[in-house]
Residue, then its C-alpha position, 0 to 999 in steps of 0.5 A: x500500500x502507498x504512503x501519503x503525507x497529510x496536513x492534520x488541519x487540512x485533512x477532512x478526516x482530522x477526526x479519524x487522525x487525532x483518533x489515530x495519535x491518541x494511541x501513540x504511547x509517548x508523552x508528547x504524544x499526548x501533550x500534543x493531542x491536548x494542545x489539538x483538543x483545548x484549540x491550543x496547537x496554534x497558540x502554543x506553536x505558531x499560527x503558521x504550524x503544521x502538523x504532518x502526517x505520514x498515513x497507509x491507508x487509514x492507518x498513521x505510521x508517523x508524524x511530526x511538527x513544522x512550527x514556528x515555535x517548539x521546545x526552546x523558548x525565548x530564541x530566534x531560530x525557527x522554523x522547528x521540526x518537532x513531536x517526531x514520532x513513528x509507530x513500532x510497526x513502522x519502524x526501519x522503513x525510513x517514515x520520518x526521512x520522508x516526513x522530514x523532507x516534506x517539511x524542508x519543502x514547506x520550509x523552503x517555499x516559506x523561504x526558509x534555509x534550514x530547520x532546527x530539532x531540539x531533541x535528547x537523542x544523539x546519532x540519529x538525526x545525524x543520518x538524515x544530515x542534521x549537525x548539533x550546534x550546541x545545547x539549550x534550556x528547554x521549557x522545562x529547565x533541561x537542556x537539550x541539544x539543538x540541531x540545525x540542517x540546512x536545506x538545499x535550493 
């Protein structure tokens, strides 16, 4: 079956879709379905966010976030790719490679020259081409490394 990317805000079924995050078993997960559920989505990420969605059929293998705003507050960088998840079932098939270029296509029609990933995760955003450029305070008073990949026009 073939795989398509939907915009959650675009789509005529965000009903099935937010259906389909709910069973997301990942904290953020559900963060972001609260921010979906109280109207709080754009509010806290930015009125030009996207909420990108990588499905088969009705199912959801993936998903993630291209907003002005993510985890690191009070910084100019922007835009941000977020709330990166992809189910276990489909794991090892390269879900967010596509997602991800998905979002450098958005970002670079806005006129963007890169993206940015705060993550906790070392050595593996690196295999899609992001460089740490060093660390951050996140919402939480953590610190989080901060990536950046250039986009190629």
């Amino acid at each position: 079956m073939n795989m398509e990317i939907l915009e959650y805000h675009s789509s005529a079924e965000s009903g099935h879709w937010l259906s389909q995050l709910r069973l997301c078993d990942w904290s953020a997960g559900s963060w972001l379905c609260e921010l979906i559920d109280r109207n709080w989505f754009f509010e806290e990420l930015g009125s030009t966010s996207k909420l990108l969605l990588l499905t088969e059929g009705e199912k959801l293998a993936a998903f993630c976030t291209l907003s002005e705003r993510d985890d690191i507050p009070d910084t100019e960088l922007t835009p941000w790719i977020g709330f990166v998840y992809t189910f276990p079932g489909f794991r090892g098939r390269r879900c967010f490679g596509r997602l991800l270029a998905e979002a450098e296509n958005i970002a670079s029609r806005q006129g963007y020259d890169a993206v940015y990933i705060s993550t906790d995760h070392i050595g593996l955003y690196e295999k899609y081409g992001f460089e740490q450029i060093g660390t951050m305070t996140d919402r939480r008073g953590g610190e989080s490394n901060v990536y950046i990949k250039r986009i190629i026009r």
